[in-house]
N, C-alpha and C positions, 0 to 999 in steps of 0.2 A: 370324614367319609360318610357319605348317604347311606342310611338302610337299603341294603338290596330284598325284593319281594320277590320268589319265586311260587309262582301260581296260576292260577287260570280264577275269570270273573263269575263264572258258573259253577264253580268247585263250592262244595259247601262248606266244607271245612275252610279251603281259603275267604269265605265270605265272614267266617265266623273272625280269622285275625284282623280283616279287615273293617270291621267293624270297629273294632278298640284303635286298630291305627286314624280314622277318622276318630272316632269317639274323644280322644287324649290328642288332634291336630298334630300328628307328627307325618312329613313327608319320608315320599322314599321313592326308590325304583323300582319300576317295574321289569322281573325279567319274565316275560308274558309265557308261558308253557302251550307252544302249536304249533302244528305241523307247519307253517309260515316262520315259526323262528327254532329252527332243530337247534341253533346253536347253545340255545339256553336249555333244551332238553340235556344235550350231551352237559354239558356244566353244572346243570343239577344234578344227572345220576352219577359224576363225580364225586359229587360234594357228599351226597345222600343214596347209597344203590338202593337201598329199601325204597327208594322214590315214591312217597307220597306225600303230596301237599298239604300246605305249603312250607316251605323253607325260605328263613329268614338269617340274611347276613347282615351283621352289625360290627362292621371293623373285622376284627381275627374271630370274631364270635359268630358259630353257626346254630341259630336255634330252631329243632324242629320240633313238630304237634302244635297246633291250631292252641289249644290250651296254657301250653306253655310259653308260646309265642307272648300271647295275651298277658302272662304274667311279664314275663320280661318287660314287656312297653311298662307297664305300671312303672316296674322298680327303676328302669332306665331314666323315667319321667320324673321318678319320686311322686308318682299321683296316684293315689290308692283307692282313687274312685271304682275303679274297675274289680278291685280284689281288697275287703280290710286289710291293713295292717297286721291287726290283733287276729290272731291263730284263732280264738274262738267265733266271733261273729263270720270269720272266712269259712268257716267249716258247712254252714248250709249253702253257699255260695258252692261253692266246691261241688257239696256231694248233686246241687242241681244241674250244675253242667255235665255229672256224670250220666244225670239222669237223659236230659237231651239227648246226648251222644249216644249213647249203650239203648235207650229205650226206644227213643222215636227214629234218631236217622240211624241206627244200625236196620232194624228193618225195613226202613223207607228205602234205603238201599237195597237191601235183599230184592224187592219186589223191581226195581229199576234195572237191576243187573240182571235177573232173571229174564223180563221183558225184552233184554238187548239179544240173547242167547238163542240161537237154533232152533224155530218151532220143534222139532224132534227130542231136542235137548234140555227143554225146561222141566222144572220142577214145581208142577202144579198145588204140590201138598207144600213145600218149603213157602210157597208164598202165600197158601192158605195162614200158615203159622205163624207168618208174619206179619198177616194182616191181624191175625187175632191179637199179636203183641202191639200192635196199633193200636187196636180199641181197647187194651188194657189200662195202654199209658193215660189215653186220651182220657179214660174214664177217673182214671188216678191224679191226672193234673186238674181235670175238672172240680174234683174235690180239696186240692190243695192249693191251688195258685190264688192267689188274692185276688178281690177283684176291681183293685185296682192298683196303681203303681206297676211296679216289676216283680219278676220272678222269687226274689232274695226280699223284699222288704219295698223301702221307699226307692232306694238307690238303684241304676239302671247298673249292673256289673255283669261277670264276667259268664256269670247264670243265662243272662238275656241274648251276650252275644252267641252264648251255645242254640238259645231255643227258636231265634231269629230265621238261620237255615233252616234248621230240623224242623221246625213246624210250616216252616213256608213251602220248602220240597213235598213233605208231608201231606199237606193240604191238598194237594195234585194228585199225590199218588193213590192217597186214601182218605178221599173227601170228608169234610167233619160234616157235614149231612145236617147241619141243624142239630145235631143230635149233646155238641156240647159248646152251649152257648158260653160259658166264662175259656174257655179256651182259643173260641174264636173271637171275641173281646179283646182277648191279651192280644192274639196274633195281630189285630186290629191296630190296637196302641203299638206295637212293633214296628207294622210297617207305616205307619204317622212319626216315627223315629227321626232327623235328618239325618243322621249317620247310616241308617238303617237305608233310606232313600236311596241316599248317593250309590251305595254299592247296589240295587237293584238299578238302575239306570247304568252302571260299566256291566252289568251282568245282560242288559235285555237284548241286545244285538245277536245274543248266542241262545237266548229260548227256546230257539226250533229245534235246538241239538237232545232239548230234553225229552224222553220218550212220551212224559204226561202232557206238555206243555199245552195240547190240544182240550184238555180236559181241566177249565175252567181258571188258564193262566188269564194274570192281570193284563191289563192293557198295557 
């Protein structure tokens, strides 16, 4: 039986497992999440009520969170490109995709959902805060990310499929201005990725859906 993919091409987090599913060549289905196919909405919030993407069925196995997905392929694969083997070398792996997630696209979000919200309704200082944890990060990857390779080391894992979204959303929401050149490098060598590529080309038809998109999206 094929992997089933429930998600959308715009979804960050779905871009993040889709990534490792190119990365490691493994096919699968698409069950597309839109208003054109409720029937897979209703099937997801089934499978998953907490419903957020994506969810991944693998036979009788339903696995959910973008991270964990990512692990899965590995061990399903036997290919540990994505995540060492060895508990210790996985451990800055790890705590970098924590980093992505919780640092960069938790606030890149903040400021995206706030933007969507009822002029009357927003929270001007929430997203002051958020921009601030922006330029935190940014300032803090700047000083730690290598300048060159990937995230983790030499090896492209499961670190880069985290900071691929976050920093490309990112980038829109809260421009790196010039301001951090080894950050915008990485992002550079990111999207020169071909894995990276392919899911930005299933994601571009839906651009215009993004609030920033207008504010220095790719071609």
């Amino acid at each position: 039986m094929s992997l089933l993919f429930y998600g959308h091409p715009l979804s960050s987090y779905c871009q993040k497992a889709l990534i490792a599913l190119e990365e490691l060549s493994i096919p699968f289905e698409w069950r597309l999440m839109s208003s054109d196919t409720p029937e897979n909405g209703a099937e997801f919030a089934r499978l998953w009520p907490i419903a957020h993407m994506p969810l991944l069925r693998d036979g009788e196995a339903l696995v959910r969170e973008a991270s964990v997905i990512v692990e899965h392929l590995g061990l399903r694969q036997g290919d540990h490109r994505l995540l060492p083997a060895d508990p210790k070398p996985a451990l800055p792996v790890r705590f970098l995709d924590r980093v992505f997630d919780n640092y960069v696209m938790t606030p890149q979000q903040t400021i995206v959902f706030e933007s969507l919200r009822p002029e009357g309704q927003r929270d001007p200082h929430g997203v002051a805060q958020a921009r601030a944890r922006l330029d935190t990060a940014y300032a803090w990857l700047e000083d730690s990310l290598p300048a060159t390779g990937w995230a983790a080391g030499a090896d492209f894992t499961l670190a880069d499929c985290a900071a691929s979204p976050a920093l490309f959303y990112a980038s829109w929401t809260h421009p790196l201005g010039g301001r951090f050149p080894n950050v915008q490098n990485y992002l550079d060598r990111l999207e020169a990725r071909p894995s990276i590529a392919a899911i930005r080309d299933r994601a571009r038809p839906y651009w215009h859906l993004f609030p920033f998109a207008g504010e220095g999206a790719p071609a």
